[in-house]
C-alpha positions as CSV (number, residue, x, y, z in Angstrom):
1,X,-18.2,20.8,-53.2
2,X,-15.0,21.7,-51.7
3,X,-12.5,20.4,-53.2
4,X,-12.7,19.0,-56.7
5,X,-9.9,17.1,-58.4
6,X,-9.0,15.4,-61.9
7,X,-6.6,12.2,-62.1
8,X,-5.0,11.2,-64.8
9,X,-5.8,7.5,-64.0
10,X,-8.0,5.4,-62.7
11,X,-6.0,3.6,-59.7
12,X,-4.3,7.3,-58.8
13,X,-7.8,8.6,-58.7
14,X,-8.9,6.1,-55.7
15,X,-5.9,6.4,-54.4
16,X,-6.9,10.3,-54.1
17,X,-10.2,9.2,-52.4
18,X,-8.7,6.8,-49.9
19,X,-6.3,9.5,-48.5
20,X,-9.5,12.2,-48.6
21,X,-11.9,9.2,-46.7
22,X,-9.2,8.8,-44.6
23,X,-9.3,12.9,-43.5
24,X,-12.8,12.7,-43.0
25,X,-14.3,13.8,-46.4
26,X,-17.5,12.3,-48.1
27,X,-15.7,11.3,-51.1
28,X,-16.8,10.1,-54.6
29,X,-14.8,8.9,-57.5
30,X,-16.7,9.7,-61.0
31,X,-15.7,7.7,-64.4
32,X,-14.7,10.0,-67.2
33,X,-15.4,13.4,-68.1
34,X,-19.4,13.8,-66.3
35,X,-21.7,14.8,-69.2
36,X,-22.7,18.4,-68.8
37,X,-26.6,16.9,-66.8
38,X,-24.6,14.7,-64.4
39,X,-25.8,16.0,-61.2
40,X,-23.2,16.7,-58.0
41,X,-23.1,13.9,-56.1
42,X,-23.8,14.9,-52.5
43,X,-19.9,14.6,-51.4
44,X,-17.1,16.9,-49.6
45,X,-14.9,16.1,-52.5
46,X,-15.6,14.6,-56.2
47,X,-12.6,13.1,-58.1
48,X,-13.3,12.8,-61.7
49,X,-10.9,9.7,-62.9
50,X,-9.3,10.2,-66.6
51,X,-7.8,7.7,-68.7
52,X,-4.8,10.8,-69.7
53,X,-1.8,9.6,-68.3
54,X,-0.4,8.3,-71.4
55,X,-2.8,10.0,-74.3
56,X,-1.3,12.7,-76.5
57,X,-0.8,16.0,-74.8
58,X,-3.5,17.6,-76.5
59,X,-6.0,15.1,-75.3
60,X,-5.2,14.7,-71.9
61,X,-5.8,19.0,-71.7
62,X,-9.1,18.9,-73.6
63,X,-10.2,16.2,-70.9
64,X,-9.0,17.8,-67.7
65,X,-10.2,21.1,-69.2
66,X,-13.9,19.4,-69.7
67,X,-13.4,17.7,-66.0
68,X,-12.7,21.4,-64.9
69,X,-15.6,22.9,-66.1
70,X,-18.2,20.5,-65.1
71,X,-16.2,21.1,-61.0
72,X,-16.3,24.7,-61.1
73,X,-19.8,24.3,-62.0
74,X,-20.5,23.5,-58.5
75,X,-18.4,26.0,-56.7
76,X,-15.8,24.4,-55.8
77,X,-13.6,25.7,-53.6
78,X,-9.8,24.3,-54.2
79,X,-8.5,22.2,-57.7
80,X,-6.4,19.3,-57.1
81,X,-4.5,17.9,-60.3
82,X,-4.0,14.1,-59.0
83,X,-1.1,12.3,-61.2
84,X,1.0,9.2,-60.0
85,X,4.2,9.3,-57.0
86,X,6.6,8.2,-59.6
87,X,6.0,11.2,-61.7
88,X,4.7,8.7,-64.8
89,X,5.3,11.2,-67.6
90,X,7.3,11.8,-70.7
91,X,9.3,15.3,-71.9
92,X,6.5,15.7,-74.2
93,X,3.5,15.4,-71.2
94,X,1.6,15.1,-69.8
95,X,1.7,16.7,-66.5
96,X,3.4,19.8,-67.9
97,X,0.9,20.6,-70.6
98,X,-2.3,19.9,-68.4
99,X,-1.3,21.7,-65.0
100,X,-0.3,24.5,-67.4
101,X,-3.9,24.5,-68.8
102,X,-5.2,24.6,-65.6
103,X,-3.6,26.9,-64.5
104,X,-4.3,29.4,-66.9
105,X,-7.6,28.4,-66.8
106,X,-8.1,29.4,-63.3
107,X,-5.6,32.5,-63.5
108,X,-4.0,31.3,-60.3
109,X,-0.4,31.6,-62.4
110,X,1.6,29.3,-59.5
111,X,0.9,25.6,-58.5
112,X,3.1,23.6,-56.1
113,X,3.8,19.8,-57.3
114,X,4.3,17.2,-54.9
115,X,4.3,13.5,-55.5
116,X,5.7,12.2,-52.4
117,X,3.8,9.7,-50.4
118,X,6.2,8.2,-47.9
119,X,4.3,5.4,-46.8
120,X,4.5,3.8,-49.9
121,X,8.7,4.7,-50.0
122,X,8.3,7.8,-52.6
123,X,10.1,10.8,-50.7
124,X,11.3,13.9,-52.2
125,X,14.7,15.6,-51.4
126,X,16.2,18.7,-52.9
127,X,14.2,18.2,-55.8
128,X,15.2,14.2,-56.5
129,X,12.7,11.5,-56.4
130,X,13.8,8.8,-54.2
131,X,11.7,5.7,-54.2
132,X,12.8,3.8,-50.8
133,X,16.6,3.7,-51.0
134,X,17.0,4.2,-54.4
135,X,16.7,7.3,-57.1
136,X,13.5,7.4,-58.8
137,X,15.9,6.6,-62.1
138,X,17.3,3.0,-60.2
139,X,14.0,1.6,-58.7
140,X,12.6,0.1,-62.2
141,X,10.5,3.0,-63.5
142,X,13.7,3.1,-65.8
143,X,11.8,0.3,-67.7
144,X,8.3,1.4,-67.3
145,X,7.4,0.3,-70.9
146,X,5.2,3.8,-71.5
147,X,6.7,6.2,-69.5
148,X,10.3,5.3,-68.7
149,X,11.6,7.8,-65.9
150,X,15.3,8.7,-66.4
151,X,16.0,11.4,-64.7
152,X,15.2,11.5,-60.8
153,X,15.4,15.5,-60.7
154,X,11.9,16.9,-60.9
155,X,12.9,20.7,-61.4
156,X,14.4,19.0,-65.0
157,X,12.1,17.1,-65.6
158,X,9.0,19.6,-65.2
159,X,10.9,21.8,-66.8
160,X,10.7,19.7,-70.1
161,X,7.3,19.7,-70.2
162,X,6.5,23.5,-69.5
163,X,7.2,26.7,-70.8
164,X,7.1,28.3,-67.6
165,X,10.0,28.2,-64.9
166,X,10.1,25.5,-62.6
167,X,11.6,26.2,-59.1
168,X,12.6,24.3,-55.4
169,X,10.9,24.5,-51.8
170,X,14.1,22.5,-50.2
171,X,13.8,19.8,-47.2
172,X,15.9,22.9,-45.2
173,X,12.8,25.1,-45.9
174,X,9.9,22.4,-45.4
175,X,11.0,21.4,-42.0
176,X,10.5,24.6,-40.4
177,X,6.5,24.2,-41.2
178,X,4.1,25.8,-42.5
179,X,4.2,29.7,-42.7
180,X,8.3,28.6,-44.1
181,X,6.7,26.9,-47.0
182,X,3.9,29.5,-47.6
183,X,6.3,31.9,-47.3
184,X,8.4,30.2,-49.7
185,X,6.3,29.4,-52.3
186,X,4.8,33.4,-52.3
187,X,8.7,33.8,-53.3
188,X,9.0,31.9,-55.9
189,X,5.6,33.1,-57.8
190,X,6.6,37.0,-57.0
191,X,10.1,35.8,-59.1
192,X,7.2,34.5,-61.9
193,X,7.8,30.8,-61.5
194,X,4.8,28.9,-62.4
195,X,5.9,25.8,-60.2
196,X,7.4,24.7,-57.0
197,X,8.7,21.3,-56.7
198,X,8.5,20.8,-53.1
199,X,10.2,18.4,-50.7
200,X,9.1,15.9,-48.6
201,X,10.5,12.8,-46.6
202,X,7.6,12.3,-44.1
203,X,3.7,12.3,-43.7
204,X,4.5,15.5,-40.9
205,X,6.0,17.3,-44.4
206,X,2.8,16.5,-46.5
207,X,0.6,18.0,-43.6
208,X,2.8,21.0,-43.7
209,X,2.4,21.4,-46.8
210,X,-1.1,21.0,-47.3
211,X,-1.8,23.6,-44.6
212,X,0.5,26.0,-47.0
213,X,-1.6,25.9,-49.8
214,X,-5.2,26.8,-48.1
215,X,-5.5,29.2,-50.2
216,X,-4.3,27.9,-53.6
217,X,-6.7,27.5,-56.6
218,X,-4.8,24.6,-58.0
219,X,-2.5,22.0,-56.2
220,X,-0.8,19.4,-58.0
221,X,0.6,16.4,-57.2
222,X,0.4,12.6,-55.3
223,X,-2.3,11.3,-53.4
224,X,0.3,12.0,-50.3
225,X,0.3,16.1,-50.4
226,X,-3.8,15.7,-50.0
227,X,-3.3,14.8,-46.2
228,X,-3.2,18.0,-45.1
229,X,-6.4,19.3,-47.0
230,X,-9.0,18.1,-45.2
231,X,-8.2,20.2,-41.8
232,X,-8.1,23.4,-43.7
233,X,-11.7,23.0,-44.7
234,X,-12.4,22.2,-40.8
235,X,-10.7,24.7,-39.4
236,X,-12.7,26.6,-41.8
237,X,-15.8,25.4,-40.5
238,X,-16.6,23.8,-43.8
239,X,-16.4,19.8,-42.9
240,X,-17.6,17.9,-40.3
241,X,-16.0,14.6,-39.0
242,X,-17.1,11.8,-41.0
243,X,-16.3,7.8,-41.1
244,X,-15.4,6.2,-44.0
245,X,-19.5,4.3,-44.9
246,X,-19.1,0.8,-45.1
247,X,-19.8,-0.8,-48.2
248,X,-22.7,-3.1,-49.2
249,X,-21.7,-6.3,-48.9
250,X,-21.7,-8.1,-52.8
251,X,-21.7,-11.6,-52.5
252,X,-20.2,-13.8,-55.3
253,X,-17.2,-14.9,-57.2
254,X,-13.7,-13.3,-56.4
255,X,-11.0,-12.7,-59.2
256,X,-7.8,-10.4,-59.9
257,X,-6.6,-9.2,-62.7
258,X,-3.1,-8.2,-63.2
259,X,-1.8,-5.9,-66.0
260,X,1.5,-4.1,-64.5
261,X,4.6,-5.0,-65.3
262,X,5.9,-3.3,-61.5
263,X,8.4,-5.0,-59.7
264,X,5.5,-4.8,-57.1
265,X,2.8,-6.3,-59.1
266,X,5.3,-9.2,-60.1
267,X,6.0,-9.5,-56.9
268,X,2.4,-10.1,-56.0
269,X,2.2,-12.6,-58.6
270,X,4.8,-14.4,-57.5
271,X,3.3,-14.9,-54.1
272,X,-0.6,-15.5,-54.9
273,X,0.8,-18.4,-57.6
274,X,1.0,-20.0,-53.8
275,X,-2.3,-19.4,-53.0
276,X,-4.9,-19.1,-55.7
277,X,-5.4,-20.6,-59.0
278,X,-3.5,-18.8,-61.5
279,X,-3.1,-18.1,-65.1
280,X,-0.4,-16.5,-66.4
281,X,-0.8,-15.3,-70.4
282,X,1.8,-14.7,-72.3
283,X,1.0,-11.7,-75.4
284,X,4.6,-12.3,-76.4
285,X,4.0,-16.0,-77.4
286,X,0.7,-15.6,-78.4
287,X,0.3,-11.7,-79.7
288,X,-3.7,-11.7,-80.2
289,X,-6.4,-10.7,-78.0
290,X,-9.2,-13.0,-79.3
291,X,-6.8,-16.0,-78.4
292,X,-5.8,-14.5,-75.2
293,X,-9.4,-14.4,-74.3
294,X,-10.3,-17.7,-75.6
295,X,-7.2,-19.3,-73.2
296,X,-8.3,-17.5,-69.9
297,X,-12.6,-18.7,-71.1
298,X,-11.2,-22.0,-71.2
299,X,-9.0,-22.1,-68.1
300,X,-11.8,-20.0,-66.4
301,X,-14.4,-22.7,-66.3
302,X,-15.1,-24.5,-63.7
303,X,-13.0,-22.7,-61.2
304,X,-15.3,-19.7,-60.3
305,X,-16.2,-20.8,-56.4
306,X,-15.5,-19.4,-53.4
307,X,-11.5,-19.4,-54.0
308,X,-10.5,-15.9,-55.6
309,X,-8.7,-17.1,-58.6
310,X,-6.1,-14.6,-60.6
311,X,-5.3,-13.6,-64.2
312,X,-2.4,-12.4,-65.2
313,X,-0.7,-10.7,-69.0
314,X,2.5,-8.8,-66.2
315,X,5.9,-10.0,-67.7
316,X,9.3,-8.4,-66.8
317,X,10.8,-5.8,-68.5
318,X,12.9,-7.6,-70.9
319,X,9.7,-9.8,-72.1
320,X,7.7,-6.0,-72.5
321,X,10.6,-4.8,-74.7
322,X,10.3,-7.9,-76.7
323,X,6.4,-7.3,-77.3
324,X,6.7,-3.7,-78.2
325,X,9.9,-4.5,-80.5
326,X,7.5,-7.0,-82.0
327,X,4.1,-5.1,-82.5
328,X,5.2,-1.5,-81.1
329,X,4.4,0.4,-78.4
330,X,0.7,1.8,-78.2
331,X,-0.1,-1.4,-79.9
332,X,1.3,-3.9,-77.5
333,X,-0.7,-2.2,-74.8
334,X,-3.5,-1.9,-76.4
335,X,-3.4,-5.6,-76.9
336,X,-3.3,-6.3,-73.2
337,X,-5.7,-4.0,-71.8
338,X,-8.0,-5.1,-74.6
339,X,-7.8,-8.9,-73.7
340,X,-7.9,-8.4,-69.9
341,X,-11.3,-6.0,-70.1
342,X,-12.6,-8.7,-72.0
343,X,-11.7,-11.1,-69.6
344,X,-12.9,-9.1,-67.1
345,X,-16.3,-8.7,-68.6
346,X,-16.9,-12.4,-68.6
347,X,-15.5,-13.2,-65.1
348,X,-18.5,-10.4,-64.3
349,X,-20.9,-12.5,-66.5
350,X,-19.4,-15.8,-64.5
351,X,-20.5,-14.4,-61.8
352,X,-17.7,-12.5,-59.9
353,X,-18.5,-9.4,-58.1
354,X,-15.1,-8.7,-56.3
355,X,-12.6,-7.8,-58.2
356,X,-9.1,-6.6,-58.0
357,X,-7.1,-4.9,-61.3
358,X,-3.4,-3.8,-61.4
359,X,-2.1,-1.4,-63.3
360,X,-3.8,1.9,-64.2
361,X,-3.8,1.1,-67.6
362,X,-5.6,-2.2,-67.3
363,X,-8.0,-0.3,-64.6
364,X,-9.1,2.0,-67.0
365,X,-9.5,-0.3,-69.5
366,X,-11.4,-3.0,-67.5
367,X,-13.5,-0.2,-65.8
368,X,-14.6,1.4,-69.6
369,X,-15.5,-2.3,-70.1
370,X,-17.8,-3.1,-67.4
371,X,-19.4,0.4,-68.1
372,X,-18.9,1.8,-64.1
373,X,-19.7,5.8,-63.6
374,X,-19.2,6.0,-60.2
375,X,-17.1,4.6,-57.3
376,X,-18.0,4.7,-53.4
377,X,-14.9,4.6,-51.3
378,X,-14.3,2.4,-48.2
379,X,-12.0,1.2,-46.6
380,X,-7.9,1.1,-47.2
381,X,-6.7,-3.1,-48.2
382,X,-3.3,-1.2,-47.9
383,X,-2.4,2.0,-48.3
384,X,-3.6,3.4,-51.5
385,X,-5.6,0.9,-52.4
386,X,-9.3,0.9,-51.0
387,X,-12.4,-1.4,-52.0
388,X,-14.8,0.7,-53.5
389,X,-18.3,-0.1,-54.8
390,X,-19.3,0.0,-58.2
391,X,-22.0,1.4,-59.9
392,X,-22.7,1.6,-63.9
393,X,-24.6,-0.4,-66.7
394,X,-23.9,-3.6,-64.9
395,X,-24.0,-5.0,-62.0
396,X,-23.1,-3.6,-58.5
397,X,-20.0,-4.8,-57.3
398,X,-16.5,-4.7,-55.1
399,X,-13.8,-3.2,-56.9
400,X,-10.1,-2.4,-55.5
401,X,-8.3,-0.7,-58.6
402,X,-4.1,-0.7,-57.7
403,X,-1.6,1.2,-58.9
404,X,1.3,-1.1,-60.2
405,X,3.6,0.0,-57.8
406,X,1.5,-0.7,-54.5
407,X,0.2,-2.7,-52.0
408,X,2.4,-5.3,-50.4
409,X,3.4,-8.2,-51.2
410,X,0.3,-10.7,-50.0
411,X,-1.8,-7.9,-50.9
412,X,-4.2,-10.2,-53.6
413,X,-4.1,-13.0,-50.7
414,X,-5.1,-10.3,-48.2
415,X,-7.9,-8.4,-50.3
416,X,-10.3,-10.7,-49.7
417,X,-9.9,-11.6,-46.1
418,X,-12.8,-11.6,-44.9
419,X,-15.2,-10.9,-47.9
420,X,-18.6,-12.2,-47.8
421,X,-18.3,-15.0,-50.9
């Protein structure tokens, strides 16, 4: 194994895989913590997907601790600690509190983090989060309902979550390449910072900055800063060239279901109501998860044919206020993943074996449902966002787990172009 990584979500994990396919590694995306007799699965990389993102601190550690152990039991080579573009976190965690684990766990005492990923608009400069135009603080993820990010500066907001020193690679230092940033970053650990935000506006940056940290134990970051990863491990003479395998083909019913509250997910919504059957529930007006369930059984039958059909508990920010007012926070999400993974365990039973889920939240939920332990990665539907084929307690199928924030905005009309029905 060369490179082993743990993501604090379901949808960032495969996001992680598509970029590593994409370099040329045998990837393969494991479901919770592997039990201490899972085998290695004969892959370059191995991502093992947590549900942490939004758990309490102490939690999420324990987990990515357990991941660690069960990676380093196969050698591997590099860690990469895989958490969302936007940053998704809180002052109490959880990024802060598990890179610090890890890194004391592997006595590396310096990480860089990096969530940019410029093809999907998140850039870093001089420390600030932009996402497209806009600061990280002005593009919506002011609203997010669980982890509302306020602050665009990353150095501050790191900082927060840490009781190590945080400090800055800047764009000025970045653009000069490689041996700048290495150089760089050897600074800022000899000064005892644990952490270097670093900057990037461009996939050229990334690649920098992955050829900077060949030799790091631990990396953190978004799927973006992985670009560079694969050619250290070839010019190594570790890895091969490989393509991305092509999946088996899983003929059936076609659904999507949508738990983000993104202004891209909405979006998405907004433009497949054109072109599919859709159901939009409402937790607000109807707060319970057996009665959600029972509305989508009901508007679910006799539609399953060879016309995806979509599901959807997204509202806008003002209507998720309203439901968390009403029944709180961890409860009114807990409502809507509940409902959805139910309602995607009897789309599955209906016969649907492509399936598309927003929202990391509802992806872990809907995947814990369904019982899958692994995921093979193919190919990209856009960037981020690859089918992948599932394996578990049930039955093999298509799956294409999205981050809230991806994916264009035809991008549930465009999944299954092409799909065998």
């Amino acid at each position: 194994m060369l490179l082993g990584a743990i993501a604090d979500d379901f949808t960032g994990a495969t996001d992680l895989c598509s970029t590593l396919v994409r370099g040329g590694m045998r990837t393969v995306q494991l479901i919770g913590v592997p039990s201490p007799d899972t085998p290695a699965p004969d892959a370059d990389a191995v991502v093992v997907a947590l549900k942490s993102r939004t758990i309490p601190a102490g939690e999420a550690v324990a987990q990515s601790l357990a991941a660690l152990d069960w990676l380093r039991r196969f050698g591997t080579r590099q860690v990469f600690f895989k958490y969302c573009s936007t940053f998704d976190s809180t002052d109490a965690g959880n990024i802060g509190p598990v890179a610090d684990a890890l890194v004391e766990a592997l006595g590396c005492g310096f990480a860089l983090a990096c969530p940019a990923f410029p093809t999907n608009a998140r850039t870093v400069y001089q420390g600030h989060l932009f996402v497209g135009s806009v600061l990280l603080n002005e593009s919506g993820m002011e609203h997010h309902p669980l982890t509302p990010m306020t602050d665009p500066n990353l150095v501050r907001v790191l900082s927060r979550q840490t009781d190590g020193t945080v400090g800055l690679v800047p764009f000025a230092t970045v653009v000069q390449g490689a041996g700048a940033i290495r150089k760089a970053m050897t600074a800022l650990k000899e000064q005892g910072r644990r952490y270097a935000i670093v900057d990037a506006v461009t996939d050229a940056d990334l690649l920098a900055i992955g050829e900077a940290a060949e030799s790091h134990a631990l990396i953190t970051g978004g799927s973006g800063v992985a670009m560079g990863l694969p050619a250290n491990f070839r010019r190594a003479g570790l890895l091969g060239t490989h393509d991305a395998a092509d999946l088996p083909a899983t003929p059936g019913h076609a659904a999507v279901l949508a738990g983000s509250c993104s202004r891209a997910t909405l979006a998405q919504i907004g433009f497949a109501r054109e072109h599919m059957p859709l159901l939009a529930l409402d937790p607000l007006a109807t707060p319970d998860a057996d009665a959600l369930v029972a509305e989508a059984r009901n508007w679910i039958a006799g539609k399953l044919g060879r016309t995806p059909i979509a599901i959807a508990a997204s509202a806008t920010p003002d209507a998720v206020a309203a439901l968390q007012a009403k029944l709180g926070r961890d409860q009114a999400g807990a409502l809507v993943e509940d409902a959805l993974s139910r309602i995607a365990a009897d789309l599955v039973q209906g016969g649907v074996r492509n399936l598309v889920v927003a929202g990391g939240e509802t992806s872990g939920a809907v995947v814990s449902r369904l019982g899958v332990h692994s995921l093979r990665i193919g190919a990209e539907i856009d960037p981020g966002v690859p089918w992948t084929y599932a394996e578990g307690s049930g039955p093999a199928m298509r799956l294409a787990l999205k981050s809230g924030n991806f994916g264009a905005r035809d991008f549930f009309v465009k999944a299954f172009a092409g799909l065998e029905a």
